[in-house]
C-alpha positions as CSV (number, residue, x, y, z in Angstrom):
1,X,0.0,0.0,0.0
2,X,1.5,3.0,-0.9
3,X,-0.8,5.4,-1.2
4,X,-4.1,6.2,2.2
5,X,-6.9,3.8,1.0
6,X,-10.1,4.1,2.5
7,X,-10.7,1.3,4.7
8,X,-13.6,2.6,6.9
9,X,-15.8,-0.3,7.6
10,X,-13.5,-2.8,7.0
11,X,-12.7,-4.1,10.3
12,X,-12.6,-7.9,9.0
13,X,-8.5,-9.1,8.5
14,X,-7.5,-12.2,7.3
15,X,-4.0,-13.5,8.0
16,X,-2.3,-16.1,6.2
17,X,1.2,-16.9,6.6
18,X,3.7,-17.1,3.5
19,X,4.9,-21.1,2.9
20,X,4.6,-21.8,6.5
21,X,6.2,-25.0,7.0
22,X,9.0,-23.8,4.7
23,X,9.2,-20.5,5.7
24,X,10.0,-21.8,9.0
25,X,12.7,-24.4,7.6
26,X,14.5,-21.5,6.1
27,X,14.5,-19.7,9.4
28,X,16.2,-22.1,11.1
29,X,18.6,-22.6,7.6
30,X,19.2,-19.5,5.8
31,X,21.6,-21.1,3.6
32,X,18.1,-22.1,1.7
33,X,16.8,-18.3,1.6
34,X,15.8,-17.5,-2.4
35,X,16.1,-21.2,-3.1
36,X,13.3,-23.7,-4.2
37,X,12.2,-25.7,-0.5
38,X,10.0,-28.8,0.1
39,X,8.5,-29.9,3.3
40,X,6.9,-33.4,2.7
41,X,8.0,-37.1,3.5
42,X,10.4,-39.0,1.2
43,X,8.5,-42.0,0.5
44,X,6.8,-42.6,-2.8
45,X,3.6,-42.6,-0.8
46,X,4.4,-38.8,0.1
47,X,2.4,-35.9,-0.3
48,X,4.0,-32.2,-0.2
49,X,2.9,-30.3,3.1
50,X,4.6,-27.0,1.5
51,X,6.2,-25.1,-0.6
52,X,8.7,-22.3,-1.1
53,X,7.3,-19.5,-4.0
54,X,10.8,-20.1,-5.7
55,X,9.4,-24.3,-6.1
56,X,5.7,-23.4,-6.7
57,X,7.3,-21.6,-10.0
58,X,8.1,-24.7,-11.0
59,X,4.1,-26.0,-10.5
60,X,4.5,-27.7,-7.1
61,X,1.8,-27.6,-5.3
62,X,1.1,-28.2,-1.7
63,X,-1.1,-31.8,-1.1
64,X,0.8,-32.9,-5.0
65,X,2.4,-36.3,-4.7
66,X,6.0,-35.5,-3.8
67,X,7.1,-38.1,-6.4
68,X,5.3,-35.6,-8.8
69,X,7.0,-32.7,-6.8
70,X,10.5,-34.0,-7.5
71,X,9.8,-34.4,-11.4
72,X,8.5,-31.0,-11.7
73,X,11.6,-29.1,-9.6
74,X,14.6,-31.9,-8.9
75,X,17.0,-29.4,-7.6
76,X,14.5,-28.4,-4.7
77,X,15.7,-29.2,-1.1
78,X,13.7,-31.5,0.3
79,X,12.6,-31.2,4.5
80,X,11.1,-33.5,6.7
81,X,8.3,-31.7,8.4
82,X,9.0,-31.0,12.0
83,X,5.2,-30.8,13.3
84,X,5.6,-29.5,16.7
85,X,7.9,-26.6,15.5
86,X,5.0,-25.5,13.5
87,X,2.3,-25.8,16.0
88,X,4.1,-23.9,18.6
89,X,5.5,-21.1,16.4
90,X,1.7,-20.9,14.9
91,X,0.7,-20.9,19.5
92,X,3.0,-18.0,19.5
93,X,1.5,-15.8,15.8
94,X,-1.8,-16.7,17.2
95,X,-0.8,-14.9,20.5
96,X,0.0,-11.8,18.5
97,X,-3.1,-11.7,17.0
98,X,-4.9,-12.1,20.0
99,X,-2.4,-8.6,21.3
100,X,-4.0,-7.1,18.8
101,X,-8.1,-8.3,19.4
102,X,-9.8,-11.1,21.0
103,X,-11.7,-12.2,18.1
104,X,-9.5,-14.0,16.5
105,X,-10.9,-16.9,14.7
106,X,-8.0,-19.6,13.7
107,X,-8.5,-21.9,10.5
108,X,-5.4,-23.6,10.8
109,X,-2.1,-23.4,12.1
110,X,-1.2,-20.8,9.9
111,X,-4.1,-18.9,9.1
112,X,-7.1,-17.0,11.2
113,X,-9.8,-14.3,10.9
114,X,-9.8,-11.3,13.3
115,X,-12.0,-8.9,13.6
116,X,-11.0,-5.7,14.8
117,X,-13.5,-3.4,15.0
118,X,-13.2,-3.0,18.7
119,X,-9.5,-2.6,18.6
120,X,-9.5,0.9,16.1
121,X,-9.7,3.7,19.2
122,X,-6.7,2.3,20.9
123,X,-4.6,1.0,17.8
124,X,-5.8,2.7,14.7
125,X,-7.2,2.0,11.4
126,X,-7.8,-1.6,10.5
127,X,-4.9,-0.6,7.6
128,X,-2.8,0.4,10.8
129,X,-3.3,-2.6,12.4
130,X,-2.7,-5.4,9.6
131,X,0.6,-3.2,9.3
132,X,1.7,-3.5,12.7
133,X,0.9,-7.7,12.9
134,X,2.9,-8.0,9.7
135,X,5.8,-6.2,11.4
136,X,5.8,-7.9,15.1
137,X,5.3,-11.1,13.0
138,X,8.6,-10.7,10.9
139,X,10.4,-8.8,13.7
140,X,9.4,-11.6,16.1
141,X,9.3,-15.0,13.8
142,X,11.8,-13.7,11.0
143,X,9.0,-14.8,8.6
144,X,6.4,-13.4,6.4
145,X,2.7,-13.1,6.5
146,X,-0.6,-11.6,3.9
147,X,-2.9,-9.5,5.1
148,X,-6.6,-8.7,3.3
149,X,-8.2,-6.3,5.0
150,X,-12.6,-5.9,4.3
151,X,-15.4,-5.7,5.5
152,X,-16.5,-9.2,5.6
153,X,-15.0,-12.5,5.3
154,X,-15.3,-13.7,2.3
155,X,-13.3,-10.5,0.7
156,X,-10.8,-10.3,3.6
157,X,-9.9,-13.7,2.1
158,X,-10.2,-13.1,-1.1
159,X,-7.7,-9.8,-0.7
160,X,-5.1,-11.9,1.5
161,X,-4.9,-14.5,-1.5
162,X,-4.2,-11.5,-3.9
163,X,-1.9,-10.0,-2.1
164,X,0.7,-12.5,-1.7
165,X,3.0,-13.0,-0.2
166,X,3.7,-10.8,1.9
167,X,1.6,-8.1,1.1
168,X,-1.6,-6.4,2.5
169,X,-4.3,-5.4,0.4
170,X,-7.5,-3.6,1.5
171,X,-11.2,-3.7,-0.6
172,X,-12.8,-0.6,0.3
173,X,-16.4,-1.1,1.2
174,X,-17.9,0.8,-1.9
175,X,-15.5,-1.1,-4.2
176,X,-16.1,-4.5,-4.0
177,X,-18.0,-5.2,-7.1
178,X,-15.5,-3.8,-9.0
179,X,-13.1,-5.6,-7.2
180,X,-15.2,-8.9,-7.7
181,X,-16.3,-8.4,-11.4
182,X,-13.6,-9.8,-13.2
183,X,-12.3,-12.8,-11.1
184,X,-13.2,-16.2,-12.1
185,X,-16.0,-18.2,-10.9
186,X,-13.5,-20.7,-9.3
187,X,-12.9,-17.4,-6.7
188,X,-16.5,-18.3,-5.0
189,X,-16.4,-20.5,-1.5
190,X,-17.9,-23.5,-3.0
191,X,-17.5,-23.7,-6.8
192,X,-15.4,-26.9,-7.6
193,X,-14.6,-28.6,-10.9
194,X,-18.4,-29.6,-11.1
195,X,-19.8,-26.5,-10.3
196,X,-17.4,-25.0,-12.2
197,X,-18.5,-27.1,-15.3
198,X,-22.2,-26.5,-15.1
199,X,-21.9,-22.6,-15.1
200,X,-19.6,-22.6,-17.8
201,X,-22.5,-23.9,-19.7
202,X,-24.4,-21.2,-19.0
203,X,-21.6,-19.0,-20.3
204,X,-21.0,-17.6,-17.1
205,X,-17.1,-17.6,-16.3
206,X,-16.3,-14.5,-14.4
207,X,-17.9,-13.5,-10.8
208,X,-19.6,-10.7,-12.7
209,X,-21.4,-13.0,-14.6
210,X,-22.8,-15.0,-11.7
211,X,-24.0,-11.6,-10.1
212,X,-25.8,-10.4,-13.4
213,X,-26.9,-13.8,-14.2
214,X,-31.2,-14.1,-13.5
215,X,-31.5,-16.2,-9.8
216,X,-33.9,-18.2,-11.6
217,X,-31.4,-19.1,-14.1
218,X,-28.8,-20.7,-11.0
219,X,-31.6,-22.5,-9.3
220,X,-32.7,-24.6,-12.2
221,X,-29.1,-26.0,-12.7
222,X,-27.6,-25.2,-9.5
223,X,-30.5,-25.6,-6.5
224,X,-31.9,-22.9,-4.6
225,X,-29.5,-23.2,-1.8
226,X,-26.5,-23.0,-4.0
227,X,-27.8,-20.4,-6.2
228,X,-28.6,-18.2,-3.5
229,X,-25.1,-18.9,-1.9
230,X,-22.8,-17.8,-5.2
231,X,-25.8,-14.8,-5.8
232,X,-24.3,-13.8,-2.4
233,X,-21.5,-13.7,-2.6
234,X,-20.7,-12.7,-6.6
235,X,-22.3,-9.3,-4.6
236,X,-19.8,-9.4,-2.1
237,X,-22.3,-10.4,0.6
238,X,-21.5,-12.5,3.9
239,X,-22.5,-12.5,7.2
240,X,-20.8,-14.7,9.4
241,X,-18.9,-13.6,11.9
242,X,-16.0,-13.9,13.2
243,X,-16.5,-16.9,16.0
244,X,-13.3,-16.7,18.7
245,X,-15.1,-19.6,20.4
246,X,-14.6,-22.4,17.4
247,X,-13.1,-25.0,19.3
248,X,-11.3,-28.5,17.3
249,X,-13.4,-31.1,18.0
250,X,-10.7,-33.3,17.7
251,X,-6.9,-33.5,17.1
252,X,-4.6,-36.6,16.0
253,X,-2.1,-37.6,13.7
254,X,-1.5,-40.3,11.2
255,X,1.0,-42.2,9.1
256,X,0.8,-44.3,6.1
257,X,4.4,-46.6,5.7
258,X,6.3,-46.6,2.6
259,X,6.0,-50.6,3.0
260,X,3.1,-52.3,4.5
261,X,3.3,-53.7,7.6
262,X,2.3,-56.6,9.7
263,X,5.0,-56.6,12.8
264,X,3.2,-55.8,16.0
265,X,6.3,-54.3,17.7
266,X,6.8,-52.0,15.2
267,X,3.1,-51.1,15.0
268,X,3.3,-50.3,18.9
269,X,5.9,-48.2,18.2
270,X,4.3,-46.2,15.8
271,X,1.4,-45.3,17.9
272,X,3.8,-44.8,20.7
273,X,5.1,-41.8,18.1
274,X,1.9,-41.0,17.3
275,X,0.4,-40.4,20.6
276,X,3.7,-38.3,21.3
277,X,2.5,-36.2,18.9
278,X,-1.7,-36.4,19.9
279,X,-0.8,-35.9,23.3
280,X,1.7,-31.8,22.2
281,X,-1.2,-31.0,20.1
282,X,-3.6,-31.1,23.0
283,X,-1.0,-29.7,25.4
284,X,-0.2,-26.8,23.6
285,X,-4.0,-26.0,22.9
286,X,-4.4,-26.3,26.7
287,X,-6.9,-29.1,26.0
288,X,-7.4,-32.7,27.6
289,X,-9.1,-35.6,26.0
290,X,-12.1,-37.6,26.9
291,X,-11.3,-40.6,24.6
292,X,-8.6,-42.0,22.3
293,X,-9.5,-43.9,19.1
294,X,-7.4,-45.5,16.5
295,X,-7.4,-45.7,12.8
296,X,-6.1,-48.9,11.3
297,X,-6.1,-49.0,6.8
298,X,-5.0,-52.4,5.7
299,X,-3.2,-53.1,2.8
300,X,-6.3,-53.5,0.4
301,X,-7.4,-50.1,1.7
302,X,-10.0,-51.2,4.3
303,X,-10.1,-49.0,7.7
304,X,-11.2,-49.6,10.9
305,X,-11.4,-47.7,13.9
306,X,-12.0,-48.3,17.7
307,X,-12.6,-45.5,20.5
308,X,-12.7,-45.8,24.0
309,X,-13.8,-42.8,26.7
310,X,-11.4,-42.6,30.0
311,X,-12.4,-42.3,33.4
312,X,-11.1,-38.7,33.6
313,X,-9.8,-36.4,30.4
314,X,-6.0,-36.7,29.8
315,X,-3.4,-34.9,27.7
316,X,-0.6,-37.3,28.8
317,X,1.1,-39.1,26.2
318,X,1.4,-42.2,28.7
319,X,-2.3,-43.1,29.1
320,X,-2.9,-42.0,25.6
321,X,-0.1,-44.7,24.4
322,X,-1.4,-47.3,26.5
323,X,-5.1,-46.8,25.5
324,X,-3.9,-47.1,21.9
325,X,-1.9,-50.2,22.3
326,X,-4.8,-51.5,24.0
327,X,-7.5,-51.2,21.1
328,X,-5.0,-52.7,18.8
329,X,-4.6,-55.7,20.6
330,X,-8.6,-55.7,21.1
331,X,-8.9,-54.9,17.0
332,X,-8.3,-58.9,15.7
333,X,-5.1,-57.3,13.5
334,X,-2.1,-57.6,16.3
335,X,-0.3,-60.0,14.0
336,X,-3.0,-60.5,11.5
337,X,-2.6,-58.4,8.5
338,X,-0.2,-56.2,6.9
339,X,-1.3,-52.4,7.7
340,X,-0.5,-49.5,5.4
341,X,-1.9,-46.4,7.6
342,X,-2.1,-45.7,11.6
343,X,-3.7,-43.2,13.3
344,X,-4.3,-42.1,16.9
345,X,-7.1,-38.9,17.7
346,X,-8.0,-37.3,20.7
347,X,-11.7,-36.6,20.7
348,X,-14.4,-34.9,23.6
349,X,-11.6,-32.1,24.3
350,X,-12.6,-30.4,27.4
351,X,-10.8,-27.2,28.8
352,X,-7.0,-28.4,30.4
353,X,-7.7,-26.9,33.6
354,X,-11.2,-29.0,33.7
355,X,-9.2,-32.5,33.8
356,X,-7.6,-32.0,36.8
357,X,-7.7,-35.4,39.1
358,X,-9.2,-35.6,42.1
359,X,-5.9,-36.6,44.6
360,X,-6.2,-38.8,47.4
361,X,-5.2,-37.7,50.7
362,X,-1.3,-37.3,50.4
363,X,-1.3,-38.1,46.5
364,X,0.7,-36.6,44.6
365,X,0.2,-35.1,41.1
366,X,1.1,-36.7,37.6
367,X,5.0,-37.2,37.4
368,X,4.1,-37.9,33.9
369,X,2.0,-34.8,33.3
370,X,5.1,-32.4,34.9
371,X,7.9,-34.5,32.6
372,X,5.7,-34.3,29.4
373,X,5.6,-29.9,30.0
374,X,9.0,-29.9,30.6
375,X,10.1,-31.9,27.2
376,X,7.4,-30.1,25.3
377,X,9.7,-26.8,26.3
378,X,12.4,-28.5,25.1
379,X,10.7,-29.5,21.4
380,X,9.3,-26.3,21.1
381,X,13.0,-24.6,20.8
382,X,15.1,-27.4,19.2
383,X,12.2,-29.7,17.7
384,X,10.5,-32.8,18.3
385,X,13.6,-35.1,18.0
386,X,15.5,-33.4,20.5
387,X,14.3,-35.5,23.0
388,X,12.1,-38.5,22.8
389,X,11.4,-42.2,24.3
390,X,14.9,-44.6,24.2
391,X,12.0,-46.8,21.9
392,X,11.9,-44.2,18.7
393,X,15.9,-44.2,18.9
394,X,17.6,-45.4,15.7
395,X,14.7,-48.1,15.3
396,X,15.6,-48.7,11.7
397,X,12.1,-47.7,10.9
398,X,12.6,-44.4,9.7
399,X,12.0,-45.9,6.5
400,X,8.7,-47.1,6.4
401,X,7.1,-44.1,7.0
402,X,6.0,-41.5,4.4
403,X,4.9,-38.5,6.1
């Protein structure tokens, strides 16, 4: 922005960090700065998590196979992905948002809506403020973010995707049909390949289009409900708000092996890394679990899952484990069939400080609970293999796991 721009009324920001996953690699090496960067396994069964702007020139894509990645851009650096780096540098963006305005609405790890409209006496103009997070986030993360500023969500979005990366764009109230008009369907919340196909048989292939086109006309190919939902917003129109309350209604991880399978010890000691990785996720949203569940995909695809609900919520990776181990000895497969994916998930999350134990006279707390804080401290500055169980040292396993 280099010139004033009127953004009266346009209290809505979205902010979406640049490459995160990479972004944060290069951090930590800026040898790599300027140069094409992967993050994604190594296995053929790989998928790429993200990508530097120098590799996406080369058309990778994030959620592209990585075998296809490698094709497309061979002299990229490849990075394993170092998940609880990213969710406790994305704990500490989130906190400057929240510095900023407690309606902060996050989508993911590196993404979130604000809404700021009750922040502008004390901080400025919603312009003002995107500037200042896009400066404590660089000065504080040495990384990048985009900022689109509106007056709903649906533009703010819309502007943040325009304007990267690293820029900030604002839509000015009064402008965003102009703003909209010439954009292609595919910009609209909702219009897929399919969707896509069926208005381009009605000759309509720009947003301007859709918002000139007869509502009568949508509803006969499209339904009402979908015609009145691109009429909406081909007008700039949408009223949701920005919900700080959203809560994850579960969290979890997976793996799918390069190599199927069938070992039980090894299995075990995949969920035991998996529920290392559950049990972070819940600590570092201050969260505790009600029950575990597994995932187990066998080789010819079919998945099955078992749950069980604990006595009390837990976010310790200990009772987590052992209630994992537990359903996979119950599942019939211990032994039984090759698997190709594992999964453990956390699900009816309760507030941390509502899963506290009730002690017995002269009981003390969780050992396990105090240990588990501590290494999490630990991970959080020099990442997750810094420190971990003697069973995930050099287990010759590294291997069979994709991503």
């Amino acid at each position: 922005m280099s010139e004033p721009v009127d953004d009266s009324g346009c209290t809505i920001l979205h902010v979406d960090m640049d490459a995160f996953y990479a972004s944060v690699e290069i951090r930590d090496r800026p040898d790599l700065a300027g140069r094409p960067v992967i993050v994604g396994g190594l296995g053929g069964r790989s998928v790429v998590l993200s990508a530097t702007y120098q590799a996406r020139a080369f058309g990778v894509r994030s959620a592209m196979p990585m075998a296809r990645a490698r094709r497309l851009c061979p002299q990229a650096t490849v990075i394993p992905p170092r998940h609880a780096l990213y969710r406790a540098v994305s704990k500490e963006v989130m906190a400057i948002f929240r510095a900023s305005t407690p309606l902060v609405e996050p989508i993911s790890l590196d993404e979130a809506f604000l809404d700021v409209s009750g922040a502008i006496r004390l901080l400025g103009s919603p312009a003002a403020i995107g500037r200042r997070i896009r400066t404590q986030v660089t000065e504080q993360q040495q990384i990048t973010c985009s900022v689109g500023i509106a007056s709903n969500k649906f533009l703010a979005k819309l502007a943040s995707v325009q304007c990267k990366p690293d820029g900030l764009l604002v839509i000015p109230a009064g402008q965003a049909a102009a703003f909209l008009r010439p954009l292609p369907v595919t910009a609209l919340w909702g219009v897929g390949e399919k969707t896509r196909q069926i208005l381009a048989r009605l000759g309509l292939q720009t947003v301007g289009d859709i918002a000139t086109a007869p509502l009568a006309v949508l509803e006969r190919d499209l339904g009402k409900a979908a015609a009145d939902h691109l009429h909406a917003l081909a007008h700039g129109l949408d009223g949701r708000r920005v919900e700080s309350s959203v809560r994850e209604k579960s969290v979890g991880a997976e793996e799918t092996f390069e190599v199927d399978i069938d070992d039980p010890t090894a299995v075990r000691r995949e969920l035991l890394r998996l529920s290392r990785r559950t049990a972070r996720a819940l600590r570092s949203a201050s969260l505790a679990a009600r029950t575990i569940s597994i995932k187990l995909r066998k080789s010819d695809f079919t998945t099955i899952t078992r749950s069980r609900t604990l006595p009390e919520p837990t976010s310790e990776t200990q009772q987590i484990y052992a209630t994992a181990c537990s359903l996979y000895a119950a599942s019939g497969l211990s032994g039984q069939a090759k698997l190709r994916l594992v999964g453990v998930r956390a699900a009816g999350l309760v507030p941390a400080t509502a899963a506290s134990t009730q002690l017995a006279l002269g009981q003390r707390g969780s050992a396990w609970r105090e240990a588990e804080s501590a290494l999490d401290r630990i991970s959080g500055r020099f990442g997750p293999e810094a420190i971990r169980p003697a069973a995930l040292i050099d287990t010759g396993e590294s291997d069979l796991r994709s991503r």
